[in-house]
N, CA and C atoms as an extended XYZ file, in Angstrom:
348
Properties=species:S:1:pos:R:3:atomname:S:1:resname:S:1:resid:I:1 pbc="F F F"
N        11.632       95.987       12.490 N   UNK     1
C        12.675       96.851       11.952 CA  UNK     1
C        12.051       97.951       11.102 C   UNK     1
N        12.739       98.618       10.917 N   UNK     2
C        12.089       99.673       10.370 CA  UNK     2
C        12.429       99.931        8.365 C   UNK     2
N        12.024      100.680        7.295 N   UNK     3
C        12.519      100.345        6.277 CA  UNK     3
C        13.451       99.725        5.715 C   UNK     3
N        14.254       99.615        4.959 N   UNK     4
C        14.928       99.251        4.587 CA  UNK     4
C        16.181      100.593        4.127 C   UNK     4
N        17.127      100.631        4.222 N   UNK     5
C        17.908      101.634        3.762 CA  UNK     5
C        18.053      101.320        1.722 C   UNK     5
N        18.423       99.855        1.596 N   UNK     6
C        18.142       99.681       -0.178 CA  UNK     6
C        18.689       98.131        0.113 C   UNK     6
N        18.063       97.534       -1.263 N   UNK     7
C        17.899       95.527       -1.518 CA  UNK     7
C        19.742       95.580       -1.935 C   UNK     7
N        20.063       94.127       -1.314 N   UNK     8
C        20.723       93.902       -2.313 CA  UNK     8
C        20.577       92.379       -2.686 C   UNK     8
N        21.110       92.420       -3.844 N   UNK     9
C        20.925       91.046       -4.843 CA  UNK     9
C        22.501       90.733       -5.577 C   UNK     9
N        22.299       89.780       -5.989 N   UNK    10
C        23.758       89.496       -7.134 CA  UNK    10
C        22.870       88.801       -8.365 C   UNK    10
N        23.476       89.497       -9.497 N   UNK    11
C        23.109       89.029      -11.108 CA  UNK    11
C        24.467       87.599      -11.184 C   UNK    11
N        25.318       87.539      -10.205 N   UNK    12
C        26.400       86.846      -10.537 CA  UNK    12
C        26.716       85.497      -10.022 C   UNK    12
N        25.275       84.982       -8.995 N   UNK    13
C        25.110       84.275       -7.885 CA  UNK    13
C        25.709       84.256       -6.505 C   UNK    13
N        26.463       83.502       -6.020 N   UNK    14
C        26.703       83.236       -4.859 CA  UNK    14
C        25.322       83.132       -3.821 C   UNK    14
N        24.277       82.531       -4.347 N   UNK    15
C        23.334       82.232       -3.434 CA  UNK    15
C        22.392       83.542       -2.800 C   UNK    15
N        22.753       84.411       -4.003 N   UNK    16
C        22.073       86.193       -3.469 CA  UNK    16
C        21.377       86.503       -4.410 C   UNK    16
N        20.538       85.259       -5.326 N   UNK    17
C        19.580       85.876       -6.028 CA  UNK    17
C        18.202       86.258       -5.364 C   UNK    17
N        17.873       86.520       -4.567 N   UNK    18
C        16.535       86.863       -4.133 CA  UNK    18
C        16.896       87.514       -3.031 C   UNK    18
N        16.350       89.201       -3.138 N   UNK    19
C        16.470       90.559       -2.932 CA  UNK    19
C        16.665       90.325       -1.299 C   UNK    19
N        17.701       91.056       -0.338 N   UNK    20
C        17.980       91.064        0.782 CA  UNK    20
C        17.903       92.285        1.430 C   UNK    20
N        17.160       93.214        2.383 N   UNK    21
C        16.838       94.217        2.875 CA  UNK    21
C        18.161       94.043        3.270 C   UNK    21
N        18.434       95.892        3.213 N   UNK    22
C        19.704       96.566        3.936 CA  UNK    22
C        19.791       97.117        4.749 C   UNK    22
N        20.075       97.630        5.907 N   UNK    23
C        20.071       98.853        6.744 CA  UNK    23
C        21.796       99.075        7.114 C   UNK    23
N        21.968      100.681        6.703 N   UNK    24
C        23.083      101.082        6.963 CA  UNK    24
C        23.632      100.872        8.431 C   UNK    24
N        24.893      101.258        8.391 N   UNK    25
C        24.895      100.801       10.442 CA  UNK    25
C        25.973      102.058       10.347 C   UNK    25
N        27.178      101.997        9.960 N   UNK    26
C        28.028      102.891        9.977 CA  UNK    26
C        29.044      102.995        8.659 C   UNK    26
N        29.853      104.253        8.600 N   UNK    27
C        31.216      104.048        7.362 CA  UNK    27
C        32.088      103.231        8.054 C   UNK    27
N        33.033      102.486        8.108 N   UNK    28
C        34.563      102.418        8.890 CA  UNK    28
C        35.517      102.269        8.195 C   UNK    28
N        36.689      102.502        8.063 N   UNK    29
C        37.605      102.165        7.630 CA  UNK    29
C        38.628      100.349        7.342 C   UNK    29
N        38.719      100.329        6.163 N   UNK    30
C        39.128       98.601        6.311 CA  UNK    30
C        40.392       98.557        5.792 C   UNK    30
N        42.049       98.078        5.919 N   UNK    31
C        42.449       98.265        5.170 CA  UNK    31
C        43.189       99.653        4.303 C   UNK    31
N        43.337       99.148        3.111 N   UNK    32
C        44.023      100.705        2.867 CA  UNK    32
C        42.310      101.534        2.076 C   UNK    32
N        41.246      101.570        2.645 N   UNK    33
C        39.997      101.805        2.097 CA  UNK    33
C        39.210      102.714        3.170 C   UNK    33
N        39.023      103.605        2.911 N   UNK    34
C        38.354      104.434        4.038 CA  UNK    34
C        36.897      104.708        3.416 C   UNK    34
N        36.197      103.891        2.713 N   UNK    35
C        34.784      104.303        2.234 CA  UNK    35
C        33.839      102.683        2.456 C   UNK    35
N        34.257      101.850        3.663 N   UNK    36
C        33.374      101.283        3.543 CA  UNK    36
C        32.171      101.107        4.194 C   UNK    36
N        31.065      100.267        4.334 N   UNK    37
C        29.622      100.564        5.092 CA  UNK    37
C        29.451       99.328        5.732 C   UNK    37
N        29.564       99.657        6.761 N   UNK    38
C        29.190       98.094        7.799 CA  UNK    38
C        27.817       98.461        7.694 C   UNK    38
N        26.574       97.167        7.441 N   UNK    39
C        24.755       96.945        7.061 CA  UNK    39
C        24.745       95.857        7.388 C   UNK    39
N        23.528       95.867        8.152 N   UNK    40
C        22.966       94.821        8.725 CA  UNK    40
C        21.743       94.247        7.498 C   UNK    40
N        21.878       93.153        6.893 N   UNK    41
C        21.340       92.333        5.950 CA  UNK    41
C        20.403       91.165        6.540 C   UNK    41
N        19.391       91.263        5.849 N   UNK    42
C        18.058       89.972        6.056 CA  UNK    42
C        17.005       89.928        5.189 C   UNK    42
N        17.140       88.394        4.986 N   UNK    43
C        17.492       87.216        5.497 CA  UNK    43
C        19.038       87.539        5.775 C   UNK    43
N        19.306       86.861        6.436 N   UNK    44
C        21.282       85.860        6.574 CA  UNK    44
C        21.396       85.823        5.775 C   UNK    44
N        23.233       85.867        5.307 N   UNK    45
C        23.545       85.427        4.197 CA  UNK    45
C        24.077       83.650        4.299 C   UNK    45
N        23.694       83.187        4.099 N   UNK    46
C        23.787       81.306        4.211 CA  UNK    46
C        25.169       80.816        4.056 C   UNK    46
N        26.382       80.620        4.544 N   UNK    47
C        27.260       79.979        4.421 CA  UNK    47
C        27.559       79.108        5.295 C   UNK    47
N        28.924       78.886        6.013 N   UNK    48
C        28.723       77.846        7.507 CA  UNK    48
C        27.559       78.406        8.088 C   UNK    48
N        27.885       79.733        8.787 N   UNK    49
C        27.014       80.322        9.873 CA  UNK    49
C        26.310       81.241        9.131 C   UNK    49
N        25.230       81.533        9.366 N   UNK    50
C        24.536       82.666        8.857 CA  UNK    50
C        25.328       84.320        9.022 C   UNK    50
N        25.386       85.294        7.830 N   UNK    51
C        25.862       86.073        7.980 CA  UNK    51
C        24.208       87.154        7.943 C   UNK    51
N        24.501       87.894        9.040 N   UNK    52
C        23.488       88.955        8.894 CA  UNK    52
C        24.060       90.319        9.006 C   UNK    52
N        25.442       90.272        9.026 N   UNK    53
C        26.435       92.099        9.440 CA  UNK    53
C        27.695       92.048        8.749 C   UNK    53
N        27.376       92.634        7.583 N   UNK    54
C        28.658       92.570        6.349 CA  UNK    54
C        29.177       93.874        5.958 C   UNK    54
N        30.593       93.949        5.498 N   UNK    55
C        31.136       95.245        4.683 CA  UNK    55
C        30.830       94.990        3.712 C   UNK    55
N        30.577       96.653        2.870 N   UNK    56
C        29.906       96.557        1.830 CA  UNK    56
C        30.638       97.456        1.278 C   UNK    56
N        31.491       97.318        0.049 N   UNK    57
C        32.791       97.779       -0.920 CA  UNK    57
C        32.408       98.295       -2.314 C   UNK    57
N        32.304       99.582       -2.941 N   UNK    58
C        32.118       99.458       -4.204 CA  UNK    58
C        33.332       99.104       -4.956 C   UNK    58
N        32.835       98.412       -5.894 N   UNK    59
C        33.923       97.761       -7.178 CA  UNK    59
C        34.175       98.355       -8.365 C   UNK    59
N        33.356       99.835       -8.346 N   UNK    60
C        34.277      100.441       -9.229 CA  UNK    60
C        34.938      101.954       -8.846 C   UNK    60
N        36.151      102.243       -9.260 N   UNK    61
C        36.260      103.553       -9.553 CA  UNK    61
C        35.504      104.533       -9.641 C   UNK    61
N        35.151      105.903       -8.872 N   UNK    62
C        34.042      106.822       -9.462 CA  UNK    62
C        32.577      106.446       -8.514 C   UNK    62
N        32.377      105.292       -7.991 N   UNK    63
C        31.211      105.087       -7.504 CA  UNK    63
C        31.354      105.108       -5.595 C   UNK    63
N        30.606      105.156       -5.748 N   UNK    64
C        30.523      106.217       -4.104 CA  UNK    64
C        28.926      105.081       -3.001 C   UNK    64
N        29.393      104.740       -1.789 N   UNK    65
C        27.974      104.800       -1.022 CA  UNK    65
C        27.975      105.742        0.212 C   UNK    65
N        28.629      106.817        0.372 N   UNK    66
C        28.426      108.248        0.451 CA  UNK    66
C        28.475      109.236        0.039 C   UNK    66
N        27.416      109.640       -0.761 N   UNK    67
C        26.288      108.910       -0.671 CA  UNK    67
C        25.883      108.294       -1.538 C   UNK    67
N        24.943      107.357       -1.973 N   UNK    68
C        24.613      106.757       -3.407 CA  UNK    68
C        23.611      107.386       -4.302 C   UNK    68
N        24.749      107.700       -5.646 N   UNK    69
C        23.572      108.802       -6.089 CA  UNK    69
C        23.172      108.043       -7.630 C   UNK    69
N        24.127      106.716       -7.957 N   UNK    70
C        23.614      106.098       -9.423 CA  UNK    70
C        23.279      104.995       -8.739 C   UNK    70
N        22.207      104.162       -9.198 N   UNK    71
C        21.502      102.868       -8.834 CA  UNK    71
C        21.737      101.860      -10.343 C   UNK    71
N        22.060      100.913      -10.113 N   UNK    72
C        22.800       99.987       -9.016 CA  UNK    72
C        23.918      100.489       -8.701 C   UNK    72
N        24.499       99.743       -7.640 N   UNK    73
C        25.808       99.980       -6.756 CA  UNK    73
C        26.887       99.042       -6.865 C   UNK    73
N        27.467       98.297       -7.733 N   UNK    74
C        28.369       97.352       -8.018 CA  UNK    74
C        29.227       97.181       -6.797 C   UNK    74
N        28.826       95.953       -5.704 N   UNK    75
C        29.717       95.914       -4.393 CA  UNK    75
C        30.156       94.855       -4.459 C   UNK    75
N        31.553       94.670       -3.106 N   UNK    76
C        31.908       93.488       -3.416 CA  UNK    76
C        31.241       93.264       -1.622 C   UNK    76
N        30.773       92.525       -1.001 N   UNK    77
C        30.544       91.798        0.336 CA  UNK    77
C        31.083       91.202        1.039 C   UNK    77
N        31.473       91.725        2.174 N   UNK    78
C        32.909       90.900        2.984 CA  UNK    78
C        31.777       90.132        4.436 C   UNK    78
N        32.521       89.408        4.743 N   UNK    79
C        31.980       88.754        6.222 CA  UNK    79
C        33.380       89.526        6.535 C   UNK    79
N        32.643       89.950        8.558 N   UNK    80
C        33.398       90.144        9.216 CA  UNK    80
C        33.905       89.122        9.774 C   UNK    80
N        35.246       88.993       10.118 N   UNK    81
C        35.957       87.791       10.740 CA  UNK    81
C        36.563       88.426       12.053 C   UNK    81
N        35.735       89.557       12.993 N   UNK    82
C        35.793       89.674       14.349 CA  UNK    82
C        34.874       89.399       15.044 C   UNK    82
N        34.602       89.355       16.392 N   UNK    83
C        33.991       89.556       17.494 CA  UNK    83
C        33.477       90.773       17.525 C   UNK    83
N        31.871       90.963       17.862 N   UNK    84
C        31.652       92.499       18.198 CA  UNK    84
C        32.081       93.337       17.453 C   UNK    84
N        31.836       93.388       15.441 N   UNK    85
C        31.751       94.346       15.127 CA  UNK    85
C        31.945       95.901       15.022 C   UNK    85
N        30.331       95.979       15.579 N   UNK    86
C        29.294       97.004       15.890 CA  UNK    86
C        30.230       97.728       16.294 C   UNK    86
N        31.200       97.807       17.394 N   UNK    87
C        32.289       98.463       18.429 CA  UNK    87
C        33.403       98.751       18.069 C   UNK    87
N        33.378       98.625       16.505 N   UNK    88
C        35.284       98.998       15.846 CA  UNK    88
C        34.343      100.208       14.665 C   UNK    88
N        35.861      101.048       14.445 N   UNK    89
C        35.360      101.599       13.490 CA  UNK    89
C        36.582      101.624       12.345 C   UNK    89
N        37.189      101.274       12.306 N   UNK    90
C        38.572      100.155       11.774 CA  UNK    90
C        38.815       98.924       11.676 C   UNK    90
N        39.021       98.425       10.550 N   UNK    91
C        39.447       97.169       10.528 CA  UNK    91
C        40.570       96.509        9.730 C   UNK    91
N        41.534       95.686       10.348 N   UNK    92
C        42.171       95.348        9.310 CA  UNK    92
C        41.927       94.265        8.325 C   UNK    92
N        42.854       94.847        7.006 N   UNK    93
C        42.588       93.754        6.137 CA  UNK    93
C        42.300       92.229        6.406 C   UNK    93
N        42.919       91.710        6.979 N   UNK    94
C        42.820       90.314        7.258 CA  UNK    94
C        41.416       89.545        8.263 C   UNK    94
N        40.957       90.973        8.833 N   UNK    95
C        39.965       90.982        9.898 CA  UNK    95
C        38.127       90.696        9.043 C   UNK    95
N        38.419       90.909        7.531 N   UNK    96
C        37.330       90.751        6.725 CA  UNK    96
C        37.720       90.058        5.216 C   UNK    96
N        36.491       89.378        4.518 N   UNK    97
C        37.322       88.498        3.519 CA  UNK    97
C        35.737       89.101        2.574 C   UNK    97
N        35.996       89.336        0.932 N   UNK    98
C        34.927       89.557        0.360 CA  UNK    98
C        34.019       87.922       -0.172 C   UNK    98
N        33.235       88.116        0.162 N   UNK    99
C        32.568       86.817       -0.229 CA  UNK    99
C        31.519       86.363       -1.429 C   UNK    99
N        31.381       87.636       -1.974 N   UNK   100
C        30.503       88.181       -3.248 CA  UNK   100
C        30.999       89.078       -3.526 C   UNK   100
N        30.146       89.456       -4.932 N   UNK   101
C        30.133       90.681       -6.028 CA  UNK   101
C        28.520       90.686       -6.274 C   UNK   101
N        28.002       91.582       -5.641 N   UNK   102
C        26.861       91.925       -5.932 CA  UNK   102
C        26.148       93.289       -6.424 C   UNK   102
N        25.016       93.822       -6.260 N   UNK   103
C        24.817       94.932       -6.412 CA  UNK   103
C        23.848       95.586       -5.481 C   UNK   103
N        23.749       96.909       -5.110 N   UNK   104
C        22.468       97.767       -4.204 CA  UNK   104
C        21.541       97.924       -4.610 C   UNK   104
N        20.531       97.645       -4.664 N   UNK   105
C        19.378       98.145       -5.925 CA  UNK   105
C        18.444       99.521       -4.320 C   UNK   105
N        17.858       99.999       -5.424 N   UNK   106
C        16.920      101.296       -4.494 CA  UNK   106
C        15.582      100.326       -3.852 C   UNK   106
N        14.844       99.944       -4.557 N   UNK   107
C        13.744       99.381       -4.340 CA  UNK   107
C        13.621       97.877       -4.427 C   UNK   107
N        13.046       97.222       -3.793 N   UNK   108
C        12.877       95.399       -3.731 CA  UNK   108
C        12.738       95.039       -4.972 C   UNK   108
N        11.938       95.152       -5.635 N   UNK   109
C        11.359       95.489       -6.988 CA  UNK   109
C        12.818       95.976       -8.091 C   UNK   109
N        13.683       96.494       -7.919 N   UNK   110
C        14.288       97.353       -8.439 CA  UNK   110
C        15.089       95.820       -8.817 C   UNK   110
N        15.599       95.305       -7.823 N   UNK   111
C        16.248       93.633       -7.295 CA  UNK   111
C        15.597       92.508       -8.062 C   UNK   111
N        14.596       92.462       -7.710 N   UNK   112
C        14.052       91.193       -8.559 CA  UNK   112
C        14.299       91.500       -9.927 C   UNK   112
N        14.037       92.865      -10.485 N   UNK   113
C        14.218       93.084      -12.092 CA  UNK   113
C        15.677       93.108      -12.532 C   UNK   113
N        16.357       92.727      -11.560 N   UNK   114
C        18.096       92.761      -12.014 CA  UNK   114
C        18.304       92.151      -13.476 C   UNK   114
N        19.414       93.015      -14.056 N   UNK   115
C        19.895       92.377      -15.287 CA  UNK   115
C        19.464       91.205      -15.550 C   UNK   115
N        18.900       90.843      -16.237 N   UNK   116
C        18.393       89.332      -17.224 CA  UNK   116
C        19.447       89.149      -17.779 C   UNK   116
């Protein structure tokens, strides 16, 4: 694979303390939300099934991942709950569930040094 687009980690747990390469994939629409980022994540994220292709939501007001211009990125992380993704560029609410609150960091490094 090729770089990484940016780590993400959670200061808050859910099993995302140790830094997870990102790569953007697309924006799509979810819901009443038209700013979110379907990224392909690795490692998996570990629950029943391994998640490796998640929406990625900022959680606050004012903060943007088109494009990201303050580091960290306060997100919330949804598993998709369709078939084939990759091939929608819409989704409805019910079609994704957030499963964390984490954050984007720029650099791997940037991740491991998360809030103490």
């Amino acid at each position: 694979m090729s770089v990484p687009d940016f780590y993400l980690a959670s200061s808050e747990g859910y099993g995302l303390d140790e830094p997870r390469s990102c790569w953007r994939i697309k924006r799509v629409i979810g819901g009443r939300r038209d700013d979110l980022l379907m990224a392909r994540v690795d490692p998996p994220i570990q629950r029943r099934r391994d998640i490796n292709l998640v929406l990625l939501a900022t959680r606050h007001v004012g903060a943007s991942l088109f494009p990201i211009t303050t580091w960290p990125v306060s997100v919330h992380v949804c598993r998709i709950r369709v078939d084939n993704p990759e091939s929608r560029d819409s989704f409805l609410q019910i079609e994704f569930k957030s499963i964390a609150w984490a954050e984007l960091y720029r650099t791997e490094q940037d991740a491991r040094i998360k809030a103490v």
